[in-house]
FILO-899626 format. One record per atom (N, C-alpha, C): residue in three letters; x, z, y. Coordinates in steps of 0.001 Angstrom, whole numbers, padded with zeros to 6 digits, always signed. Layout:
alaXZY/...
***
This chain:
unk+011144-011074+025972/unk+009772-011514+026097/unk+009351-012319+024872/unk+010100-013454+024646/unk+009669-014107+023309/unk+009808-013636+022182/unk+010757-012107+022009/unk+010542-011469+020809/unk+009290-010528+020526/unk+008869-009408+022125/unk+007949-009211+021796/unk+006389-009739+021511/unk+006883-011242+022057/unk+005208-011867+021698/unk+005710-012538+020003/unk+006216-012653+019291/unk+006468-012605+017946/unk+006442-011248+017491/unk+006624-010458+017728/unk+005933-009401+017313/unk+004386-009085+017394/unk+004097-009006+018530/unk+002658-009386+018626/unk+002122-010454+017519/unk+002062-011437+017596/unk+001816-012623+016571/unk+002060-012227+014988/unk+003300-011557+014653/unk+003490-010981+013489/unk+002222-009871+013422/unk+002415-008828+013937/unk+001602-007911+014297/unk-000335-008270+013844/unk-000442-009703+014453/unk-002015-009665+014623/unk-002245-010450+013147/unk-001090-011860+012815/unk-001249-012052+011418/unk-001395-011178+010708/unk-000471-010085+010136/unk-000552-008907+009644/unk-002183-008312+009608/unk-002827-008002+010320/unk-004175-007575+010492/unk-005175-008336+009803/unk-004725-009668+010416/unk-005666-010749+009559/unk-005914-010987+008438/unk-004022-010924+007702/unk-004324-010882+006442/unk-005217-009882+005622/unk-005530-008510+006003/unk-005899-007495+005906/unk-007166-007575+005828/unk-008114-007951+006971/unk-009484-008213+006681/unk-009525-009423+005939/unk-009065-010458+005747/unk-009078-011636+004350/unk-009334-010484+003378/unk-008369-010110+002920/unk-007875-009418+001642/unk-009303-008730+001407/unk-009485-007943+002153/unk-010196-006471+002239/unk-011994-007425+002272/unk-011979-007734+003123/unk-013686-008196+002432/unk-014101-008747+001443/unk-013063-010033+000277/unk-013605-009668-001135/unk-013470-008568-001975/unk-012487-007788-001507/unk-012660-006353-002291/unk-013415-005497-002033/unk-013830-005697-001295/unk-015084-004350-000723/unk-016312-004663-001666/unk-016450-005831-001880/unk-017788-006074-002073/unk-017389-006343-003836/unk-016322-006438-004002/unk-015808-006607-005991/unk-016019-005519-006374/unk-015765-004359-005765/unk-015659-003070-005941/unk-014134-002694-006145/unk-013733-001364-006861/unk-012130-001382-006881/unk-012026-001561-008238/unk-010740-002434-008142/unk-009929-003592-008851/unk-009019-001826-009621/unk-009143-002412-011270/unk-008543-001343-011974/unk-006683-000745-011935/unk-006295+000448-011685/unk-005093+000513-011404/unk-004508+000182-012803/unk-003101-000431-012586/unk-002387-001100-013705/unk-001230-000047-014427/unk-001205+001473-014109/unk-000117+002260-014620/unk+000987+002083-014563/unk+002051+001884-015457/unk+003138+001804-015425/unk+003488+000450-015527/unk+002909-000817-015480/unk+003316-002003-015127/unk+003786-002342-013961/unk+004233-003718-014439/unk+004668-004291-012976/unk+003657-005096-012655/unk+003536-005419-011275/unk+002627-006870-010651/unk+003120-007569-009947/unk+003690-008843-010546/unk+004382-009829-009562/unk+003275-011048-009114/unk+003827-011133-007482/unk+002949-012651-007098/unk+003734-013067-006173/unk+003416-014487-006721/unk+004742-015406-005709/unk+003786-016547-004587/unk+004544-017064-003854/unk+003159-017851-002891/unk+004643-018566-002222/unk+004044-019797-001692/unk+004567-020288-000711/unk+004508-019918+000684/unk+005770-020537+001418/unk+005724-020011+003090/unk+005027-021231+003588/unk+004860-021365+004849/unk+004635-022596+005788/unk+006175-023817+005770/unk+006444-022924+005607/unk+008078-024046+005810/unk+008719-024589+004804/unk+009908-024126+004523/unk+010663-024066+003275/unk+010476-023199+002277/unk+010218-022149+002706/unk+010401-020957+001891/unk+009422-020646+001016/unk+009936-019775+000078/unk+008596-019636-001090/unk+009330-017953-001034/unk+007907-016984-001136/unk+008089-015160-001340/unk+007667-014788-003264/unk+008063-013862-003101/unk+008143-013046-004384/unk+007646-011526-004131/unk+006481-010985-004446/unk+005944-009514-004032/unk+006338-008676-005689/unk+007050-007649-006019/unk+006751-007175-006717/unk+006348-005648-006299/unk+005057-005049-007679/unk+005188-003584-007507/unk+005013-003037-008793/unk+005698-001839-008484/unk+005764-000985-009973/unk+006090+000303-009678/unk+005581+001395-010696/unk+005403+002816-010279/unk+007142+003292-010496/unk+007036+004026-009805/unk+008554+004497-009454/unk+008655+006385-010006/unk+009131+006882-009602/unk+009525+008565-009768/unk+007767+008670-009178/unk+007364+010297-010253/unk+005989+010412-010114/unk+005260+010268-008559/unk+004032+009852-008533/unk+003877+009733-006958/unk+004129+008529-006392/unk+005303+007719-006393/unk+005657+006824-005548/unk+005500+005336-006080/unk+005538+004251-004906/unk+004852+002448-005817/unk+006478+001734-005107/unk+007242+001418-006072/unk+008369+000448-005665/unk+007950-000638-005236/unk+008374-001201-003952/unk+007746-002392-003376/unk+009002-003216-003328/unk+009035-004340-004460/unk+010426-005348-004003/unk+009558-006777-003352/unk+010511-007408-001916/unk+009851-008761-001395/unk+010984-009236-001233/unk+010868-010542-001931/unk+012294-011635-001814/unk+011571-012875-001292/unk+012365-013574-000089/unk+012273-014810+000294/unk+013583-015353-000061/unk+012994-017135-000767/unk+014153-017747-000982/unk+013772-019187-000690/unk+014652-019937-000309/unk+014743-021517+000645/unk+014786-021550+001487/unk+015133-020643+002438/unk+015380-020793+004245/unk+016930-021046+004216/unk+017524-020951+005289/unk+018672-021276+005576/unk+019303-020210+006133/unk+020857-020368+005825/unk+021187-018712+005749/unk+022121-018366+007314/unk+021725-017063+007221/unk+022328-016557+008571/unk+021257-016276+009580/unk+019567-016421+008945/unk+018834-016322+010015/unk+017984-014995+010179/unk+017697-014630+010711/unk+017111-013294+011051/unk+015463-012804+010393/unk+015060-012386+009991/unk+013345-012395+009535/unk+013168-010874+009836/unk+012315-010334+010469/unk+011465-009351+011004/unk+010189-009340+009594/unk+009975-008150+009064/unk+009658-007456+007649/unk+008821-006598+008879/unk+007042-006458+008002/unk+006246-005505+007872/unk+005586-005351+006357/unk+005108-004145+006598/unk+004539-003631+005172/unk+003706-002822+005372/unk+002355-002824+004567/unk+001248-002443+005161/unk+000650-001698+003000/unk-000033-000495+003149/unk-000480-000050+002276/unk-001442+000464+002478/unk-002709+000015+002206/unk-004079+000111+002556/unk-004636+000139+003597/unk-003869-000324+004718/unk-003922-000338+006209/unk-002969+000544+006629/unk-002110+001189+006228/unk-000954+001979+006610/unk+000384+001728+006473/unk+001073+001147+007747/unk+002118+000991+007848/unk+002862+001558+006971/unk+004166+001189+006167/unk+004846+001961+005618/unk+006682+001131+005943/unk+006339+000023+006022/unk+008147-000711+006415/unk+007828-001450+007929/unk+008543-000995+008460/unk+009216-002435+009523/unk+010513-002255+009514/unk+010917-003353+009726/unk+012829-003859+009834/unk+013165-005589+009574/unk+014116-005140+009704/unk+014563-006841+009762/unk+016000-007162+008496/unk+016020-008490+008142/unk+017207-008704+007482/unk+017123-009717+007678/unk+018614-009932+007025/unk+019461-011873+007501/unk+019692-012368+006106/unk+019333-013461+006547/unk+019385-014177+005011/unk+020644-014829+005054/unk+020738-014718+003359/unk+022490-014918+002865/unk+022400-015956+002709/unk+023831-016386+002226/unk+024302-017694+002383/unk+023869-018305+000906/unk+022715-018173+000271/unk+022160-019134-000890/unk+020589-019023+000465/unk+020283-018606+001621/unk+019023-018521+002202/unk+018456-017555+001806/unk+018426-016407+001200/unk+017466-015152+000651/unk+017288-014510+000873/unk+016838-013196+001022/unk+016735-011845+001555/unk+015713-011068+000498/unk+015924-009726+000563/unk+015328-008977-000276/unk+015229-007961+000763/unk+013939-007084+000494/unk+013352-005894+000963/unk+013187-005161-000133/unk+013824-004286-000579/unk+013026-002680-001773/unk+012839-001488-001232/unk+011817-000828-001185/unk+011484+000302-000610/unk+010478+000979-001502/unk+009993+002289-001056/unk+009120+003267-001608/unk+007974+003351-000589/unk+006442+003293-001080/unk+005640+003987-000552/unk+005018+005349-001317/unk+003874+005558-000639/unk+002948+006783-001902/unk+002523+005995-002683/unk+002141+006174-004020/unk+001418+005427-005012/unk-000064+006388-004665/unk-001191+005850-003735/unk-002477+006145-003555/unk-003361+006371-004585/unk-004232+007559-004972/unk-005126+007098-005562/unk-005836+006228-005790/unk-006471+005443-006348/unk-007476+003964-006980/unk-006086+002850-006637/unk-006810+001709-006107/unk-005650+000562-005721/unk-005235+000799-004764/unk-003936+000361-004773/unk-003008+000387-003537/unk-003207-001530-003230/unk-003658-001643-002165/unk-003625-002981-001668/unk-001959-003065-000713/unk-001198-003815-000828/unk+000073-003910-000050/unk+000252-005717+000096/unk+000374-005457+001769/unk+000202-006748+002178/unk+001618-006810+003058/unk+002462-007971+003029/unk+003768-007971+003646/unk+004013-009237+004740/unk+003884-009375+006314/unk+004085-010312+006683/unk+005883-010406+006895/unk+006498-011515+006582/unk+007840-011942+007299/unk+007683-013064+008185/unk+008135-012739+009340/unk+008998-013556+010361/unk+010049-014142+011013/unk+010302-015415+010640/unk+011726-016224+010780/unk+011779-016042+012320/unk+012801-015465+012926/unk+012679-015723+014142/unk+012732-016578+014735/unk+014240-017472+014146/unk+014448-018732+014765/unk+013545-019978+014152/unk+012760-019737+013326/unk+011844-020885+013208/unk+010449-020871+013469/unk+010065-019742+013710/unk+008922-019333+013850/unk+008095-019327+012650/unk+008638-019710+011239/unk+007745-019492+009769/unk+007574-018239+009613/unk+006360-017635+009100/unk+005776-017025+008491/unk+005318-016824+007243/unk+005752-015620+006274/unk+005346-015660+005009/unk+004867-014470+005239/unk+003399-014622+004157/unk+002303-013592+004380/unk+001958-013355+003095/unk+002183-012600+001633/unk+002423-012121+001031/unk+000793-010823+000563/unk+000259-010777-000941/unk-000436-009675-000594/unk-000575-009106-002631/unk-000352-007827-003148/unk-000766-007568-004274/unk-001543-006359-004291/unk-002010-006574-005629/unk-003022-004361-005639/unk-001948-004123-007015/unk-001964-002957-007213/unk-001310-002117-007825/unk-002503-000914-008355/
***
């Protein structure tokens, strides 16, 4: 029960961040794609923790998505979503090692115009949240 209402909660943050994101861009117009660069952005969590979003074009077609959290305490569980223009593309979970860290790398499609990719993580046992967002 208390995992699926953290999911839920992950779940609806996730959304939120989404319309944040998405109504100054609607109205900026679209934000220019960056080619073969990378785009890193780092942000603080609520807690301890501070995230790391990177993206960069991968084999033709595809956007490498790396997300590292580091300053939590290790051995604890975090529940990973990943969202690309409103389309799911990751859920899963990992345990953070014994310096506190965790890393996520995966592949989505690299979309025509910007790819907006927004990433919530969830500490289970602390209930922190890191909410994460770049365009590509």
């Amino acid at each position: 029960m208390v995992l699926a209402r953290r999911r839920i909660h992950l779940l609806v943050s996730l959304v939120a961040v989404c319309a944040i994101v998405a109504a100054p861009l609607a109205s900026a117009g679209e934000l220019p794609s960056f080619g073969g660069r990378a785009v890193k952005k780092s942000g603080s969590c609520p807690g301890p923790s501070h995230w790391v979003l990177v993206l960069r074009s991968g084999d033709p077609g595809d956007l490498v998505v790396t997300f590292t959290v580091h300053g939590g305490a290790s051995g604890q569980t975090w529940s990973i979503f990943m969202d690309d223009n409103g389309r799911g593309f990751f859920h899963g979970t990992r345990t953070s090692k014994a310096d506190g860290w965790f890393r996520v790398r995966t592949v989505t499609r690299n979309r025509l115009g910007t790819d907006k990719i927004v990433v919530a993580a969830d500490n289970a046992k602390t209930g922190e949240l890191c909410q994460a967002t770049a365009s590509f």
